[in-house]
N, C-alpha and C positions, 0 to 999 in steps of 0.2 A: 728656574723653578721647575717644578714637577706637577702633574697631573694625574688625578687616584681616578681613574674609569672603573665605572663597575657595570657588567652587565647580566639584566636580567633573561632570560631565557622562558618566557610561556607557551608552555604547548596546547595548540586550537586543536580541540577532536576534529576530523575530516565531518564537513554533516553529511556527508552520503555516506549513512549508515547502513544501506541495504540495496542490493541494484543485483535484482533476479536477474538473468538471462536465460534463455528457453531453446534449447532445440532439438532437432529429429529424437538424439537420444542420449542427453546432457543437459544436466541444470548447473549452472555456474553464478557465483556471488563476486561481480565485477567491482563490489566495494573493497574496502580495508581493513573489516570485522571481520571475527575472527568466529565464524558460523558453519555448523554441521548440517546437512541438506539429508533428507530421507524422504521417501517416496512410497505409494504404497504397493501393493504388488502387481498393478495392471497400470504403471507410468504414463506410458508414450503409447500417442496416438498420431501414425503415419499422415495420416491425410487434416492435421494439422496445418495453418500456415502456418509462415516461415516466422518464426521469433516467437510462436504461442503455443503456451501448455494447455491441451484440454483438460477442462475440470467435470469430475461428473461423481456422483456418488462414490465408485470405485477407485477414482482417479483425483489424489490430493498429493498434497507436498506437506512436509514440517519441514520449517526451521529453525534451530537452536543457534541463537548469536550468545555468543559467549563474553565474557565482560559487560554484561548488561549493558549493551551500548544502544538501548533502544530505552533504557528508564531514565527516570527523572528530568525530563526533557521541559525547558519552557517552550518550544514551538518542534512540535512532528507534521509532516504531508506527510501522506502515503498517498502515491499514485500508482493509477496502472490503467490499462487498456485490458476493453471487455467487451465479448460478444458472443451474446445470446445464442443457442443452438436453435432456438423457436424464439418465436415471437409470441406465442400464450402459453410457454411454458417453460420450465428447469429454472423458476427462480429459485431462490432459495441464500444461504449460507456462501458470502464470496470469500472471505479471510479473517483471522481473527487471532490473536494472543489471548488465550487461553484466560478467560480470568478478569484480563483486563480492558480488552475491547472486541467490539466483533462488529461489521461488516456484513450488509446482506443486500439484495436484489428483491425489492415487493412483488407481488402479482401484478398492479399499477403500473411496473415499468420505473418505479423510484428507488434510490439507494437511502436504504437505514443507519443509522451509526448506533450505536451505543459504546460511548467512553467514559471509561472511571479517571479519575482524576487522584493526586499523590494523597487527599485525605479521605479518599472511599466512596466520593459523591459519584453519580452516575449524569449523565445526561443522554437526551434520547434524541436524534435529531434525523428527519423524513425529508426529504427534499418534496418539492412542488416544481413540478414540469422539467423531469429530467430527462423524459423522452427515450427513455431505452425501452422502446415495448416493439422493435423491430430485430435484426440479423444483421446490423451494421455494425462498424468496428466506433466505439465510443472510447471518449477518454475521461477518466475519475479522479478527480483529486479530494481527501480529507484532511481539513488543518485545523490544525492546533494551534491556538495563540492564547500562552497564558499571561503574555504580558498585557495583551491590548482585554483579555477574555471571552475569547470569539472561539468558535467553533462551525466552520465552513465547510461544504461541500458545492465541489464545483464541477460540473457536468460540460465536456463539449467548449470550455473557455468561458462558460459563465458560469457566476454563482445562482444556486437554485436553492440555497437553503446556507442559516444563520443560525445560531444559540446561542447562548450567553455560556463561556466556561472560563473556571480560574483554576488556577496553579498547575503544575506539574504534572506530568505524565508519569504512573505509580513505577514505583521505585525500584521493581525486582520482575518487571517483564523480558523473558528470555524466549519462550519459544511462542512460534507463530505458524498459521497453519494456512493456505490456501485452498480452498476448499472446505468441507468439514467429514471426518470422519465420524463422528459422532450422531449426527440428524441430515436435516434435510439439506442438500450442500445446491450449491450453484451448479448449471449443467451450461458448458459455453468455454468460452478461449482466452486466457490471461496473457497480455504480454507486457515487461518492461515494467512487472513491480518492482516500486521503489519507495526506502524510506528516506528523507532529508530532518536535519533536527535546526536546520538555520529556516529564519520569516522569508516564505517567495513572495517574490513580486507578483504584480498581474502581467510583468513583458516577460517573466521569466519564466511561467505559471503558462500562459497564453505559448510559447516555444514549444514546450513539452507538453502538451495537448494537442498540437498540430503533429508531430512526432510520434503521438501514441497514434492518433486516430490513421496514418498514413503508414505505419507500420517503418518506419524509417529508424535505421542505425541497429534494431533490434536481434535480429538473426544470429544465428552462431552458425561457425561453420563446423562441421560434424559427420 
């Protein structure tokens, strides 16, 4: 006799849908998207460490990911390592998609979110004792779970802040900014932004916050 085999073929999106790297005088997207990097006219700052962009009013990045590989997401992080130029001062505006969420540094010393969600709702969510009111290198994680409806921020390998959020990450987010052109932006050092669209663990979450805050892997050579 004979045997009819059929096979299916489904293709998993990569979730490292964004993976900055930073250096001297080069920004490079170590993901798989397919993303246009712009800068504005005073980029690089020499006396940078190694693997970090300074961000300052004059000094921002856009990104345009193309194939909206950053929308309709049921679970996004975005992480990245940060560090303050002062310590009572240059909070302000750290990154943001345009529209659809934004990112920021309080006077406190705490990270704010504000996320829209795929039907328009917004949620606001302020961390409690996140502890960046010093010049040390910090690590940031924001998650997204629209499955469980959580909305997390984690500081340093803990969490410091909770919300309730459901569904989707809205539907036609393309361009992202670090820093803000527009108002009052963050003044300080980015390294090793990144977006993932799969649920992290805490052992895997906990790795790459040891990583951001040590400055490891991140450098380009240049």
């Amino acid at each position: 006799g004979t045997t009819d085999v059929s096979t299916t073929v489904v293709n998993v999106p990569d979730p490292l849908r964004l993976d900055l790297r930073f250096g001297k005088d080069a920004i490079v997207d170590a993901s798989n998207s397919s993303v246009t990097i712009s800068m504005s006219d005073t980029p690089f700052d020499a006396n940078a460490d190694d693997g970090a962009y300074h961000v300052t009013s004059d000094s921002w990045v856009k990104v345009s990911a193309g194939g909206n590989a950053l929308a309709s997401l049921d679970f996004m992080t975005i992480s990245f390592g940060l560090k303050r130029d002062s310590a009572d001062g240059g909070y302000g505006d750290i990154g943001r998609a345009h529209g659809d969420w934004y990112l920021s540094l309080n006077n406190n010393g705490e990270i704010v979110a504000n996320m829209e969600n795929d039907s328009g709702a917004w949620t606001k969510l302020t961390t409690v004792g996140a502890g960046i009111n010093d010049t040390d290198w910090h690590a940031v994680s924001v998650a997204i779970d629209g499955v469980a409806g959580v909305l997390s921020i984690i500081v340093d390998g803990s969490v410091v802040g909770t919300a309730a959020f459901s569904g989707k990450t809205p539907a036609t987010t393309s361009t992202l900014y670090i820093g803000n052109p527009f108002g009052a932006s963050f003044h300080g050092q980015i390294r090793g932004f990144e977006i993932r669209s799969d649920r992290q663990d805490a052992d895997s979450g906990f790795v790459r916050h040891s990583e951001l805050m040590q400055g490891q892997t991140f450098a380009l050579v240049s």
